[in-house]
N, C-alpha and C positions, 0 to 999 in steps of 0.2 A: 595459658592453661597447660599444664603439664597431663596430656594421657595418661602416660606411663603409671603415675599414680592413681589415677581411675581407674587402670586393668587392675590396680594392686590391692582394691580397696577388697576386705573379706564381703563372702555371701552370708546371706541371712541364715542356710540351712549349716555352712561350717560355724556361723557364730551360737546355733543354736546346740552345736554337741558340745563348744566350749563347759567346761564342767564348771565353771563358777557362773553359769547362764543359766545351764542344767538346773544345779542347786535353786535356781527361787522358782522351779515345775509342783514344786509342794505347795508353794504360798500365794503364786499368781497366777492367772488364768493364761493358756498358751496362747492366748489375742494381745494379752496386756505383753507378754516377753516379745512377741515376734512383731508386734508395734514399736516396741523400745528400741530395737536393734535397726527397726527401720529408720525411727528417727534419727537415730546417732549417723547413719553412713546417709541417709539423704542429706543431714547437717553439714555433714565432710564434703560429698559432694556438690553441694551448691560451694564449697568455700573453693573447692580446686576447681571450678568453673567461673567463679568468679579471679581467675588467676593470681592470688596469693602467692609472691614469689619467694614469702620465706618459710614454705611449708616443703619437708621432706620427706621421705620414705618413711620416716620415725610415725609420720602422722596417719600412714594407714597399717601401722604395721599391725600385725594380728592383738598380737598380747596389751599394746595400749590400746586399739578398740576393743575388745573384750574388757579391758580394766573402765573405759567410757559408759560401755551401758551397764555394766556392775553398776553403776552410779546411778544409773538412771532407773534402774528395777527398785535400787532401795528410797531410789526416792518415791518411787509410784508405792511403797508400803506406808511412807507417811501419811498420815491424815492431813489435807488443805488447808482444814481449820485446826490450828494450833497453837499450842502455847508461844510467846513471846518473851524476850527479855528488854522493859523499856528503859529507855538510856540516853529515851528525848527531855528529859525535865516535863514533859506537857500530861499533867495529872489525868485531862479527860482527852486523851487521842481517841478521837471517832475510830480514824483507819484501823487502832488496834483495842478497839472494844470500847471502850470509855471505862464508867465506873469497873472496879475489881467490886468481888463478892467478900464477905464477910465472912470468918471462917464460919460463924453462924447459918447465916446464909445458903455459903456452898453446902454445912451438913446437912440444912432443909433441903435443900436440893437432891442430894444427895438419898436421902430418906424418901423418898418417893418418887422416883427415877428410875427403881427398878422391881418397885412393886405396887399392890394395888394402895389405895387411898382414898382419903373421906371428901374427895373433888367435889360431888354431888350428891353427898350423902350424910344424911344426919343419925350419927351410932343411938342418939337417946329415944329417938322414936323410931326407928327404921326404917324409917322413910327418905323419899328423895331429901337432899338439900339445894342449896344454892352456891355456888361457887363465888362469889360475890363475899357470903360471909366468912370468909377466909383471913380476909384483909381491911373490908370492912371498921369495924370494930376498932381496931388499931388503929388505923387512921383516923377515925374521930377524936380516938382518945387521945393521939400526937400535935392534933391539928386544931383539936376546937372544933371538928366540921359537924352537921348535925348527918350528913350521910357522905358514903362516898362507894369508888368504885374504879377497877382499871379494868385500861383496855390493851392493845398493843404497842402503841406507842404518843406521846405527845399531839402528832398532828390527827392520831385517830381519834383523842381524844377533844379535838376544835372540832372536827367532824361533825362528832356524835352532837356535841353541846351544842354546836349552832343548827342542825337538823330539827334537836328535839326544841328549842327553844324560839329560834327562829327563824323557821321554814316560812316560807311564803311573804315575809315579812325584812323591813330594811335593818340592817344591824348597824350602826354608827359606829368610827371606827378612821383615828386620825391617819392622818399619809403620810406621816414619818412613822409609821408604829406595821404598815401594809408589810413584815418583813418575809425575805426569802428564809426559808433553809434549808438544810443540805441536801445537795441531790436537786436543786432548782425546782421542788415544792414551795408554793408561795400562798399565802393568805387567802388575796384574793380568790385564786384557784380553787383552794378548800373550801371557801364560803362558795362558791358557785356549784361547785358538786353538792354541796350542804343544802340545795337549796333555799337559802337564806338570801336577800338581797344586800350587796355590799351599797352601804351609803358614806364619802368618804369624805371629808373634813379636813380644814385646817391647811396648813404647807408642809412640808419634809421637815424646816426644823423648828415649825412653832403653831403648834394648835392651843386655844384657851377653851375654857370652860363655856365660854357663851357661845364658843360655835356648835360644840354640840347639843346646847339648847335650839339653837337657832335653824338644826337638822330634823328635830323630833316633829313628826308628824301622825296621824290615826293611823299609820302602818309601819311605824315604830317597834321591832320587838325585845330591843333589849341596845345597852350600851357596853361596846368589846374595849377593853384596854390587852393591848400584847406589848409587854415587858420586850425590850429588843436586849437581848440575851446574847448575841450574836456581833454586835456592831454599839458602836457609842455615837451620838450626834452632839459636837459640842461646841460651845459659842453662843451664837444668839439665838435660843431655843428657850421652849416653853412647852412645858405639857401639862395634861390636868390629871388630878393625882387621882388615886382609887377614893379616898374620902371625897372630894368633890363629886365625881362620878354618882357614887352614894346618896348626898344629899341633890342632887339631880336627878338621881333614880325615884328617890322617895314623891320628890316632888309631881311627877309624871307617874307615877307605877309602875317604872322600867326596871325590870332584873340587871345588875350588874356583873358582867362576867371577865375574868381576868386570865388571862392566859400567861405565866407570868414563865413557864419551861424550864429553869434550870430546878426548882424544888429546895432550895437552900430552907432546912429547918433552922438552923443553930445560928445565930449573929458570927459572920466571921472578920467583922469590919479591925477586930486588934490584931490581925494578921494581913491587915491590907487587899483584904479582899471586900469592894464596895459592893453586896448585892440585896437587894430586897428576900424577907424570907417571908414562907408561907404564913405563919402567923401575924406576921405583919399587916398581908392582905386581908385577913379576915377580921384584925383592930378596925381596920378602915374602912371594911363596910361591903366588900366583895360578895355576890352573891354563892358564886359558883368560882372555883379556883382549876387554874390547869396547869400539867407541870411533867419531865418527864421523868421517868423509875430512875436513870441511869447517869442520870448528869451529877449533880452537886448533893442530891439527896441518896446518891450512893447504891443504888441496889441494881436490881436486873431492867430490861428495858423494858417502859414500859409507860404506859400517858395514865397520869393518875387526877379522877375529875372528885373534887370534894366541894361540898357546900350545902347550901340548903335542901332536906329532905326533899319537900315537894318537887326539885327542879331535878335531881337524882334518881328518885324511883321511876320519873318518866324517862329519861335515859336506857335502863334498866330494861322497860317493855318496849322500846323501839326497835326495829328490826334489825339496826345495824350492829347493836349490840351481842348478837350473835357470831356476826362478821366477826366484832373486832373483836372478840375474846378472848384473853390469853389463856396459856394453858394451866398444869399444875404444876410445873416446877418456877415458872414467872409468881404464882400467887405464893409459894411456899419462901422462895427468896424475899421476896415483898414483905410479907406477914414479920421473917425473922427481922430483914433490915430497917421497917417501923417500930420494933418491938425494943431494937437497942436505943430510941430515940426518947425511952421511957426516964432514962437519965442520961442526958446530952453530954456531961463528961466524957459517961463513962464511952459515949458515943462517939467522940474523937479520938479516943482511942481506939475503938474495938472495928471500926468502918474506915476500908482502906483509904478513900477519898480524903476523908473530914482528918484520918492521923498525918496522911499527905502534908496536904493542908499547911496543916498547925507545925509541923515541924519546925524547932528553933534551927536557929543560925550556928549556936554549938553542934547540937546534935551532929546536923547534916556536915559541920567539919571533921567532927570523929568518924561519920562514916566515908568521909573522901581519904582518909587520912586512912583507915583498916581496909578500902578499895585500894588506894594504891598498894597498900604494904604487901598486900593477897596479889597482887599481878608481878611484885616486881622479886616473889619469893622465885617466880619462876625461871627467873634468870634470860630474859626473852630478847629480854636486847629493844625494850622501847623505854624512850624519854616521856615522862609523865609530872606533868605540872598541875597542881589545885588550883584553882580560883572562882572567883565569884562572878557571877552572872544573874540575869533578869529575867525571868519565865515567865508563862502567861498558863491560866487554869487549864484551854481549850474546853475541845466540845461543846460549845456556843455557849460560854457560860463568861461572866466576870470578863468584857471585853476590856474594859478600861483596868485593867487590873493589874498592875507587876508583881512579881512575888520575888524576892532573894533566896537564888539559888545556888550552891557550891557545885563546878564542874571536873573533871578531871579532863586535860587536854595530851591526849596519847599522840606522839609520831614511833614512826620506826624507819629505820635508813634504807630498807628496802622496800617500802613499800610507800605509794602515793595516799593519801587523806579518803582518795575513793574507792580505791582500791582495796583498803583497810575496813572500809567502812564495810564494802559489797560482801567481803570474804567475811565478814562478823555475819551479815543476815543469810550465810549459806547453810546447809542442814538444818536437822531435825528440830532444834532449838535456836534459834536466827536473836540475834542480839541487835536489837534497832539504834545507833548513836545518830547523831547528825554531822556535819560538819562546819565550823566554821576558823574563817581566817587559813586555810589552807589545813587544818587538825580536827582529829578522829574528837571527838565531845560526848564523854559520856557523862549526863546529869545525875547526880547520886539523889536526888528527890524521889525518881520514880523507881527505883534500885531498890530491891527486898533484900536484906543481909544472906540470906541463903542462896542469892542468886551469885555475890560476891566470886566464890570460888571456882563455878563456873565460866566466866567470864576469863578468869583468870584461866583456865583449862583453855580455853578456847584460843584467846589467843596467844597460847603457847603455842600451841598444834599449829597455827595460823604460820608462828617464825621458822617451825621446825619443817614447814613443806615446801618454804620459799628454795 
């Protein structure tokens, strides 16, 4: 430990006359400035306590800590939650939001974000409405469903369904299908808050249709299938489909419910993506369908429950449905992002997920091929190679699923693959790549052409500070 540099390090009260400290007295509270300054020198000081013997005088000198929490004032002006630039190839990254919004979408959003709205209001009688009908409507007319209705998310909406449906009561329900998801919320856990009794079937990778006959008892209330969206079981497996289910239900007078999460409207099996979609389940006989806003169906987050009327309006007058409500800019996203599905073309186009998606193998080469040309106008001094690679949907969606993807592989001589990568996700607009094989990997799949010359800015800046 070198003292010497401890007597040296500035005070709180000289860094706070410094004039470029002074300057953010306008914009930030004088707790937030005299915190920032404290964090910078108790930072320095744990490092020259912890004896770091290639730290100098340079390291307390006044002008570079005052240049330190400049840093750190303008980062306390940033918002937490922020925008991103993705550069992982993974269409639905949880950690960075999952689905994007539709420019659709974002202007419903938009439009009622910063003024009043018809939430609970009906303009033709003037009287209260239901917020329900909002989204409603849409959805039956996308889906086939004779009603429907969202709540917050996905697992709120297994909640709700097995509450109103089978409270007090056994739900059936194989044990390769009992799945986790994110955040270590599990099935079983939700049917037990649901009050519903979990009754559970079969083995991990092979349940048949006669075992859940063979389950059904006078406190029977309904048969669960959950889509494992998340995970593939493959080999010597067997499951029972939604049509069996069906005619198993009928035979008993059990409701069939599906929880099927990722929301796929559109077949997307000619793009290599293997996933069951919502209309599919209600061909085969589903009573009640579950799924969530934000995955493969593209819109805001959100657990979207459709099916039969009678099993929906009692949803509806449960209590929990006040719980899980969402608000109005979740139903205004909603409403738009159903409403593009009125022609599924034109809905792979216009819905950032499903254009993702679909993108051909040319395309995504002309845009690697106009990403590199945009970074290397800048004269930066990195090596940059195209090539192909194998992506996966994310967001618990299409586990079994590869997609071809075009990547750009960046080095630069000064700078390590991690190092590269940390300095892209620093500031106001943080650019996410991954690494692999020891190189910086930025996937032009999930790359918006206007984000191009950005990136390109960036890391210029990035060669010229080294």
């Amino acid at each position: 430990m070198d003292s010497n540099l401890l007597r040296k390090l500035p005070k709180v009260d000289d860094l706070l006359k410094a004039q470029p400290v002074a300057d953010f007295s306008g914009e930030l509270p004088h707790e937030v400035i005299t915190d920032s300054i404290r964090k910078v020198i108790d930072g320095k000081r744990e490092k020259i306590l912890a004896g770091d013997e290639a730290l100098d005088e340079s390291f307390v000198a006044y002008d570079n800590v005052v240049d330190e929490v400049v840093t750190v004032l303008n980062f306390c002006k940033i918002n937490s939650l922020r925008r991103v630039i993705n550069g992982t190839g993974v269409v639905l990254h949880t950690n960075l939001g999952r689905a994007n919004l539709s420019k659709a979408a974002a202007a419903a959003v938009a439009a009622v974000a910063d003024r009043y709205s018809t939430l609970e209001y009906d303009p033709e009688t003037g009287k209260r409405g239901s917020r329900h009908t909002h989204v409603e409507e849409v959805i039956k007319k996308v889906t086939g469903a004779e009603a429907a209705m969202v709540v917050n998310n996905n697992a709120a909406a297994t909640m709700i369904c097995l509450a109103t449906m089978g409270a007090g009561k056994e739900v059936i329900v194989s044990r390769g299908e009992l799945v986790e998801i994110g955040g270590s919320f599990r099935v079983p856990e939700i049917m037990s808050q649901s009050g519903a009794i979990l009754a559970e079937i079969g083995t991990t990778n092979k349940t048949k249709i006669s075992d859940y006959e063979k389950r059904i008892t006078e406190n029977t209330g309904a048969l669960l299938k959950v889509h494992t969206s998340n995970y593939k079981i493959i080999g010597f497996t067997e499951e029972a489909t939604i049509a069996q289910l069906r005619e198993l239900g009928d035979k008993y007078g059990l409701p069939v419910i599906y929880d099927m999460g990722s929301g796929l409207m559109v077949d997307l099996t000619a793009y290599g993506i293997e996933e069951p979609t919502v209309k599919d389940a209600f061909a085969q006989g589903a009573d009640v369908v579950l799924f969530s806003g934000d995955k493969l169906l593209g819109g805001a987050q959100g657990g979207v429950l459709a099916g039969k009327k009678e099993f929906i309006d009692k949803m509806k007058k449960h209590p929990l449905a006040r719980i899980l409500r969402v608000d109005k800019m979740t139903l205004a996203a909603m409403e738009a992002t159903f409403k593009a599905y009125y022609n599924e073309e034109q809905a792979k186009k216009e819905i950032p997920v499903l254009a993702m998606l679909t993108r051909s193998q040319e395309d995504l080469m002309k845009a690697a091929q106009t990403l590199k040309r945009t970074i290397a106008r800048r004269n930066a001094g990195y090596e940059i190679t195209i090539a192909k690679d194998k992506g996966m949907v994310g967001g618990g969606s299409a586990p079994s699923s590869f997609i071809d993807n075009i990547i750009l592989k960046i080095t630069h001589e000064k700078f390590t693959s991690q190092q590269l990568a940390a300095l892209l996700r620093k500031g106001e607009l943080p650019i996410v790549g991954r690494i692999h094989e020891e190189q910086l990997v930025l996937d032009v799949r999930t790359i918006f052409a206007d984000e191009y010359q950005l990136i390109a800015d960036k890391l210029a800046a990035i060669a010229a500070a080294k």
